[in-house]
Residue frames as qw, qx, qy, qz and C-alpha x, y, z in Angstrom:
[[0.481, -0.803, 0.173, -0.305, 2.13, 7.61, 1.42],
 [0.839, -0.420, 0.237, 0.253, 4.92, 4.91, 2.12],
 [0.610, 0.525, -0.021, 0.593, 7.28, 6.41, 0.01],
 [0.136, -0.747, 0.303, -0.576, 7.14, 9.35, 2.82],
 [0.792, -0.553, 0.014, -0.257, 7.08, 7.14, 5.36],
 [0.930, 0.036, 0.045, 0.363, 9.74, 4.99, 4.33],
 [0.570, 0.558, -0.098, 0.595, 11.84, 8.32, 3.66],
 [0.356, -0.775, 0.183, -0.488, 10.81, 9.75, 7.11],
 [0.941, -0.329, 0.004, -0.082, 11.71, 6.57, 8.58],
 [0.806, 0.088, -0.024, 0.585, 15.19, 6.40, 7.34],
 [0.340, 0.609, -0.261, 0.667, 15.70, 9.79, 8.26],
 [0.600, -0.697, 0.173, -0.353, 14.43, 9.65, 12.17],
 [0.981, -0.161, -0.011, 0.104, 17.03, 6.42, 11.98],
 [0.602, 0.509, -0.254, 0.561, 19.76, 8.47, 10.78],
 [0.256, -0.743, 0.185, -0.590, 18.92, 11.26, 13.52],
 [0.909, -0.379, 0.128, -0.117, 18.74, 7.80, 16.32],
 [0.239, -0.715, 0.638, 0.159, 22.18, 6.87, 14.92],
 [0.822, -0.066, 0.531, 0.195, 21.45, 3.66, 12.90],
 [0.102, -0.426, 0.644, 0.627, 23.07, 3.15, 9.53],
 [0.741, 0.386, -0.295, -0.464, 21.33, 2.34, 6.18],
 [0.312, 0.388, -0.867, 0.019, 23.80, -0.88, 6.13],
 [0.286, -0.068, 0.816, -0.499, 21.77, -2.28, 9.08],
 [0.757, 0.278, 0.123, -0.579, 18.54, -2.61, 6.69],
 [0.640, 0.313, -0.690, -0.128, 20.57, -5.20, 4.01],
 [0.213, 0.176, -0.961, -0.022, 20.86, -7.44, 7.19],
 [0.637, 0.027, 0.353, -0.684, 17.00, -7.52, 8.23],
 [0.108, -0.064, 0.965, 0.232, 16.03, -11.49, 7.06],
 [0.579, 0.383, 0.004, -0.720, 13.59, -10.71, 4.69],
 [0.478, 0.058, 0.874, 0.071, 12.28, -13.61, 2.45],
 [0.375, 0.519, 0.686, 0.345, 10.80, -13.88, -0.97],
 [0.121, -0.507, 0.165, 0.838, 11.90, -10.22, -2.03],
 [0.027, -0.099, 0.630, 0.770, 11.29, -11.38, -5.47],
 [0.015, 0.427, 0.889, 0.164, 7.99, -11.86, -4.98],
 [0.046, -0.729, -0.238, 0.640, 7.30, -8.16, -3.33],
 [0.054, 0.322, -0.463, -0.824, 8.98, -6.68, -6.86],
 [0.082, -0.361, -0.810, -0.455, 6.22, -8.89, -8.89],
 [0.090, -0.575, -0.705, 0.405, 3.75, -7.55, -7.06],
 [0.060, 0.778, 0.209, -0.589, 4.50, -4.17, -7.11],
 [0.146, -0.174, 0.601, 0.766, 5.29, -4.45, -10.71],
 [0.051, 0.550, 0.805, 0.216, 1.54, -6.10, -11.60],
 [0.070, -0.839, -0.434, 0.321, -0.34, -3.14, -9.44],
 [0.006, 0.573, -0.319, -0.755, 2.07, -0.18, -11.27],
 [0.010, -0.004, -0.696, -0.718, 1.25, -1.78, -14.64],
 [0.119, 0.694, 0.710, 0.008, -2.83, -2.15, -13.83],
 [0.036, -0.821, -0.209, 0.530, -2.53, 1.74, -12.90],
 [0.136, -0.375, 0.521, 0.755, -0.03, 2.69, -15.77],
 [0.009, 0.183, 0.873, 0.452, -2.12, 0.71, -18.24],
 [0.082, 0.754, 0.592, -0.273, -5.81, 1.79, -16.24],
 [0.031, -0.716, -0.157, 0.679, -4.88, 5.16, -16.33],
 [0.134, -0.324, 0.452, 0.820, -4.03, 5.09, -19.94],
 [0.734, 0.290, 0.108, -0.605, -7.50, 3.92, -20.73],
 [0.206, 0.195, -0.941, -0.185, -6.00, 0.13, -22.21],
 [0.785, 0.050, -0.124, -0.605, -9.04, -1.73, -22.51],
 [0.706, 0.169, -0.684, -0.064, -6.94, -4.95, -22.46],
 [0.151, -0.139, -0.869, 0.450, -7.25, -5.47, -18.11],
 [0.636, -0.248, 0.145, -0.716, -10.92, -4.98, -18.42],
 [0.845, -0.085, -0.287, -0.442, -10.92, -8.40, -18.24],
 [0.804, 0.123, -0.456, 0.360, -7.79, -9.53, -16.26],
 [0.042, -0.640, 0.411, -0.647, -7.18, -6.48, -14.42],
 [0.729, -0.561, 0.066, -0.386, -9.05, -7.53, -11.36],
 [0.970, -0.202, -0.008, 0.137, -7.77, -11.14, -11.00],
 [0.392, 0.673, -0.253, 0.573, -4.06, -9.07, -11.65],
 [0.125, -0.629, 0.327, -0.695, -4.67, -7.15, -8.85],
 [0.914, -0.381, 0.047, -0.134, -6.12, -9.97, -6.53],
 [0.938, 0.116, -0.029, 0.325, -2.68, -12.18, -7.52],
 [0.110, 0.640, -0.376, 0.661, -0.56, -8.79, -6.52],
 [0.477, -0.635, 0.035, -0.607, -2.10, -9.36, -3.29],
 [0.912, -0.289, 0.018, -0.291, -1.41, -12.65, -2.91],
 [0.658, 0.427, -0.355, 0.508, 2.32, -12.42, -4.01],
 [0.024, -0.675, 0.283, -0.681, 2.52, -9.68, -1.04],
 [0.818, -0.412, 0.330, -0.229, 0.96, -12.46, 1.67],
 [0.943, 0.017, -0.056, 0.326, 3.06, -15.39, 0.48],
 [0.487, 0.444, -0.245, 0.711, 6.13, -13.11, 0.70],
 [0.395, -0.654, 0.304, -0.569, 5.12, -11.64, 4.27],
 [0.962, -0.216, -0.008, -0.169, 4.00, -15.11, 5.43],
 [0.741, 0.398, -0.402, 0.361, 8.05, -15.85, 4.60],
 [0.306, 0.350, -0.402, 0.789, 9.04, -13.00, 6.71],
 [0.521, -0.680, -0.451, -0.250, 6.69, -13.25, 9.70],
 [0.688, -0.422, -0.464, 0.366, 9.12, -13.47, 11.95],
 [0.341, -0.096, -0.253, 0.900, 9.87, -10.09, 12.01],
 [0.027, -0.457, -0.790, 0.408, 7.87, -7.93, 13.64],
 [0.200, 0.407, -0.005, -0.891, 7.07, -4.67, 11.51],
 [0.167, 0.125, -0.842, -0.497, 6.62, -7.51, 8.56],
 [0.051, -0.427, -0.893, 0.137, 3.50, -8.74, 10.72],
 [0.262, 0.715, 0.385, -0.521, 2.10, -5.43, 10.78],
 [0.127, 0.497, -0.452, -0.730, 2.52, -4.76, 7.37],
 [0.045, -0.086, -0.957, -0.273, 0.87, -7.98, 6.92],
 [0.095, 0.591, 0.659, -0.455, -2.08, -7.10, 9.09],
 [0.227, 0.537, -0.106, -0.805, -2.34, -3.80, 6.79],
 [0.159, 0.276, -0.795, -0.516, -2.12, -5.78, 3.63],
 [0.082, 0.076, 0.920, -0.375, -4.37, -7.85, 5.07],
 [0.079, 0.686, 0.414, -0.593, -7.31, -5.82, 5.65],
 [0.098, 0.434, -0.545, -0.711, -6.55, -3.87, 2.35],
 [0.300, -0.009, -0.872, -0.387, -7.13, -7.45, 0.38],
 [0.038, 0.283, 0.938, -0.196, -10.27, -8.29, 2.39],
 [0.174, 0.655, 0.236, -0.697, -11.59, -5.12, 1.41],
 [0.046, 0.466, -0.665, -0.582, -10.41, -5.52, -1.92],
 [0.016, 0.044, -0.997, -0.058, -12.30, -9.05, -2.37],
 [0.142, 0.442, 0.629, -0.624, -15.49, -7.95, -0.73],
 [0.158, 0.759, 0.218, -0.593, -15.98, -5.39, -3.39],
 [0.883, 0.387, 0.241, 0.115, -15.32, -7.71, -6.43],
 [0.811, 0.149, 0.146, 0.547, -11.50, -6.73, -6.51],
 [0.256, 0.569, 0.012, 0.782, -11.27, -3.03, -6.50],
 [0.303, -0.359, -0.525, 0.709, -10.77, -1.07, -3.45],
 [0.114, -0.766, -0.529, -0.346, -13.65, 1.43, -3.05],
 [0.319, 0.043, -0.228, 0.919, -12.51, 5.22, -2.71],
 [0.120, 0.737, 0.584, -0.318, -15.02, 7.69, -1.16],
 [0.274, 0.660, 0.328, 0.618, -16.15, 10.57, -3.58],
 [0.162, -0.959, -0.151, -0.176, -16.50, 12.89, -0.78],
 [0.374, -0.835, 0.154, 0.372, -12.85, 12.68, 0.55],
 [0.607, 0.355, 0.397, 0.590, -11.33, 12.92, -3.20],
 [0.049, -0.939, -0.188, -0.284, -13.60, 16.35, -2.78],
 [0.408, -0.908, 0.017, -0.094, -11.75, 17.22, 0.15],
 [0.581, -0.405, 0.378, 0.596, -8.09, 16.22, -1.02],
 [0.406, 0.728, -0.101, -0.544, -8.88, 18.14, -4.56],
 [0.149, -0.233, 0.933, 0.232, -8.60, 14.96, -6.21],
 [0.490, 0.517, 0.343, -0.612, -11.84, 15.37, -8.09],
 [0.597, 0.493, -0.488, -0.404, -10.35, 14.89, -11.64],
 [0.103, -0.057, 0.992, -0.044, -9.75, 10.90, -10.26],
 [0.700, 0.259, 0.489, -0.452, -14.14, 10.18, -10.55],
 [0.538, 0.546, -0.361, -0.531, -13.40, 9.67, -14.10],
 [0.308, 0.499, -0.809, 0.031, -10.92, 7.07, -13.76],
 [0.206, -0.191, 0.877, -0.389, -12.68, 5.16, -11.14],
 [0.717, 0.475, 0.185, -0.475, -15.70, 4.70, -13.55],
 [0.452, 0.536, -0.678, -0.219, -13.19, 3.35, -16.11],
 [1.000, 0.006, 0.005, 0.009, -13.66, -0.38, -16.81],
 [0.590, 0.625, -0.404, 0.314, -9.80, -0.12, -17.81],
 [0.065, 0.445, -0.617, 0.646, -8.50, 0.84, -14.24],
 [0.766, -0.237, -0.575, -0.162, -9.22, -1.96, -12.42],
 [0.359, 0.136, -0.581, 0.718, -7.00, -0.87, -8.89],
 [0.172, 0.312, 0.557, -0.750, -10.29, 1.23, -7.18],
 [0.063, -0.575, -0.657, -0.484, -13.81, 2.00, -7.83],
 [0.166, -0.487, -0.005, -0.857, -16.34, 4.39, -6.46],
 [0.028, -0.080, -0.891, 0.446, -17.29, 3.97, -2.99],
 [0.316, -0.163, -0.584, -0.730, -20.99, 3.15, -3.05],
 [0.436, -0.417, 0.587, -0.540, -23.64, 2.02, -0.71],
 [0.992, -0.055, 0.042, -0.102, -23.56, -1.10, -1.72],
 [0.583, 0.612, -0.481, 0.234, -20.40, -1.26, -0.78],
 [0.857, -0.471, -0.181, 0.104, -19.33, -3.82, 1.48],
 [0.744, -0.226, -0.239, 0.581, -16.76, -2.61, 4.47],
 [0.207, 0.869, 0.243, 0.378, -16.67, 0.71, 3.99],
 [0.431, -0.883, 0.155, 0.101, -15.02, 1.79, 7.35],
 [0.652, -0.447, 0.380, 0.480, -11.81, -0.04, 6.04],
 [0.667, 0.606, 0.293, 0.318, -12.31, 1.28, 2.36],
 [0.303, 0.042, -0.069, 0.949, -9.96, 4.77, 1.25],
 [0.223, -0.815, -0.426, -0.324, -12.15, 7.52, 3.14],
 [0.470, -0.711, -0.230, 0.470, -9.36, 9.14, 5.13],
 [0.384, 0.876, -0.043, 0.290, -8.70, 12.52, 3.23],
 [0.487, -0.559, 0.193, 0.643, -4.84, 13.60, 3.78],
 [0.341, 0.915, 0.050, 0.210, -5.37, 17.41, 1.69],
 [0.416, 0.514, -0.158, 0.733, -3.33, 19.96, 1.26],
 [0.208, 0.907, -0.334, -0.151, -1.05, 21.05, 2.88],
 [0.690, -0.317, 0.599, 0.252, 0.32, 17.84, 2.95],
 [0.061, 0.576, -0.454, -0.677, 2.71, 18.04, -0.20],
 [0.252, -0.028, -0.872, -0.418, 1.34, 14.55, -2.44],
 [0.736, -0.118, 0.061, -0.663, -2.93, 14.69, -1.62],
 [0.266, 0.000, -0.955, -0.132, -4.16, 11.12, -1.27],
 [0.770, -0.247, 0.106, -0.579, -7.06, 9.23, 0.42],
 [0.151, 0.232, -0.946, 0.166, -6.40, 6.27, 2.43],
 [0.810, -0.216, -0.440, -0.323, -7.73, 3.35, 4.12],
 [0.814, -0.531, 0.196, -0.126, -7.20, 1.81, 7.95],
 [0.932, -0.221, 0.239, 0.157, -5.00, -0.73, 6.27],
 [0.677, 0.426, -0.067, 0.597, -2.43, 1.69, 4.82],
 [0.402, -0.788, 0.252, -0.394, -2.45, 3.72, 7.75],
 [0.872, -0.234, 0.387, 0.186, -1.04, -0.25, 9.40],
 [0.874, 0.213, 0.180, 0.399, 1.10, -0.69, 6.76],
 [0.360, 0.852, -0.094, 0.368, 2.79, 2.38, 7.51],
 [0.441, -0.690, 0.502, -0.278, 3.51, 1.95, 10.92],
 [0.934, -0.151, 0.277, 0.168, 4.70, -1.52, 9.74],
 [0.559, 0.671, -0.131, 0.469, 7.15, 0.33, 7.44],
 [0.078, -0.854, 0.352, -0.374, 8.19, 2.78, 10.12],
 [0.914, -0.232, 0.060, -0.327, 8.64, -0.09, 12.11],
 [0.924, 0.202, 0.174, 0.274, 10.27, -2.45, 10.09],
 [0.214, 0.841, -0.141, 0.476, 12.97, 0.92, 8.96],
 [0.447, -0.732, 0.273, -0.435, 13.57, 1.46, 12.77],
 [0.962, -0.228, 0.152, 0.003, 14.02, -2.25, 13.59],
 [0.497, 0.855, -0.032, 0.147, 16.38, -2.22, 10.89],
 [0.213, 0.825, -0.160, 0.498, 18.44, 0.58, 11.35],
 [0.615, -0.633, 0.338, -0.326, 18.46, -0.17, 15.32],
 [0.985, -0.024, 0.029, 0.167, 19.97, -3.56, 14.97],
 [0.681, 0.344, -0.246, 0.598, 23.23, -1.74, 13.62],
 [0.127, 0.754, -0.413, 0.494, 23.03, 0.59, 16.69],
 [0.809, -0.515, 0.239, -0.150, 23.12, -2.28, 19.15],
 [0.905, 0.352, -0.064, 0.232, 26.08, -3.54, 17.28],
 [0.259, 0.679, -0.217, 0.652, 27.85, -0.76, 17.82],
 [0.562, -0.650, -0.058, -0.508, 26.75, -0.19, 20.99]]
């Protein structure tokens, strides 16, 4: 879902007048630590999904140490304000994440209801170490993924509270952005 966001965002910014040019001068911090991240969590999934046995035993702590690249690299950039909600998402995300011995716990009934039924397999896999099956011994549950977004939206998914925040810290952050270059102008 932040891939749309982030593309909706840069296009409501074009439509507002800012410029793409205005995002290079937002004073982000530890960048390189956002790419590690999202490099670890794309290889747990790439590797989960292929059924690699070799992060049953690392995967988790992986994915925890994604998490914690993504706070030390907000924490940089606090001062700006979409970056704080995007932290708060993250946030929430990893406390859920922790609770529930590292794997974010997806309900089975909205998977049903985003036709995303051929995922139960994968979330039983020791290999794929990114979610599990929401359960009732699962701790947090209100902030786990249990918001179906079906069809007709165009890429199904189930979310969670704290990627719902971390979109509106994207749109945010995008907007902030983009706005800086039209007060320049301005």
């Amino acid at each position: 879902m932040l891939l749309e966001v982030m593309f909706a965002s840069l296009v409501i910014g074009i439509l507002r007048g800012g410029k793409l040019t205005g995002l290079a001068d937002l004073p982000l911090e530890k960048v390189g630590l956002v790419i590690m991240a999202f490099l670890i969590q794309y290889s747990l999934v790439f590797f989960g999904e292929g059924g690699y046995n070799l992060f049953s035993n690392w995967g988790v702590y992986l994915h925890i140490l994604s998490y914690l690249l993504l706070l030390i690299a907000i924490w940089y950039s606090r001062n700006i304000r979409g970056m704080k909600i995007i932290g708060l998402g993250v946030l929430v995300n990893f406390i859920v994440i922790l609770s529930n011995g590292g794997r974010m716990p997806v309900s089975v009934e909205a998977l049903s209801r985003t036709g995303l039924d051929e995922m139960l397999p994968l979330l039983t896999s020791k290999a794929y170490v990114i979610h599990t099956i929401l359960t009732p011994d699962s701790r947090l549950k209100l902030f786990s993924d249990i918001i179906p977004l079906p069809p007709p939206y165009p890429r199904p998914r189930v979310l969670s509270i704290g990627d719902i925040i971390m979109a509106v810290g994207v749109f945010v952050l995008i907007q902030q952005g983009m706005k800086s270059n039209i007060q320049k102008r301005g």
